[in-house]
C-alpha positions, 0 to 999 in steps of 0.5 A, a space after each residue: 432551518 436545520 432539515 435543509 443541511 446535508 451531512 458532514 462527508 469526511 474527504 478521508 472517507 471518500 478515498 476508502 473505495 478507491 484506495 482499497 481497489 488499488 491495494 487490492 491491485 497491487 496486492 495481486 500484482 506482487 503475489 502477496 499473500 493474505 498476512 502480507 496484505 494485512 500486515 502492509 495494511 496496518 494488521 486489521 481485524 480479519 473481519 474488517 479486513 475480508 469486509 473490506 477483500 469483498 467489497 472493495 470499498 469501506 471506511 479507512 484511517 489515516 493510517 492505512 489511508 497513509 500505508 496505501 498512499 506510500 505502496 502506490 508510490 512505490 508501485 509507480 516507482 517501480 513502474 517508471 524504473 522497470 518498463 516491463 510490468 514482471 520485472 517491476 511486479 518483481 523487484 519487492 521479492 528480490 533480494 536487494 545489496 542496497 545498505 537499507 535492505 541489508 540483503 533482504 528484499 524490500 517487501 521483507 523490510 515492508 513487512 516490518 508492520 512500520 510505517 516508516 519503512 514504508 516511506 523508507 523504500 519510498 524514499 529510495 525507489 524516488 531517490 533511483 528514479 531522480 
């Protein structure tokens, strides 16, 4: 009967441990500080976003799901265009001529708390690489 069925898991769910790694990653990679890191995240509680710090793992929306997706990009992005890791780790914090920076860097542009900016470097590192 009804005993025999397992529960329902959610795919979304099941990428929270592992997204969260790589953005934690990523984060110290780049030197990012604390409000960087939630803000690129979507701005969570801070409990929820220290929780998440600590454990590496939790239940993420689609939403930060989506910003995660789109830093990893633009992480191998950078990784593909810049062979030496400094110079690639590096790029988010220089200041860039490109008319969608408009002289400012590409984590400034990032931090706008927009998702669409983010697919906006996205779509620009992916247009560089050809």
């Amino acid at each position: 009967m009804a005993a025999h069925l397992q529960p329902e898991t959610h795919p979304v769910a099941d990428l929270g441990g592992p997204a969260l790694r790589a953005f934690f990653n990523i984060a110290e990679r780049w030197n990012l500080r604390i409000a960087d890191q939630r803000r690129l995240l979507g701005d969570p509680p801070e409990s929820t976003f220290y929780k998440w710090k600590r454990l590496q793992s939790g239940t993420l929306g689609r939403d930060t799901l989506e910003r995660i997706s789109y830093l990893l990009g633009i992480f191998k992005d950078l990784q593909i265009l810049f062979p030496d890791a400094d110079q690639a780790d590096g790029w988010v914090h220089r200041a860039n001529r490109a008319s969608l920076f408009g002289g400012r860097s590409a984590l400034e542009r990032m931090l706008s708390g927009n998702v669409a900016d983010l697919y906006v470097v996205r779509q620009y590192l992916d247009a560089q690489r050809g």
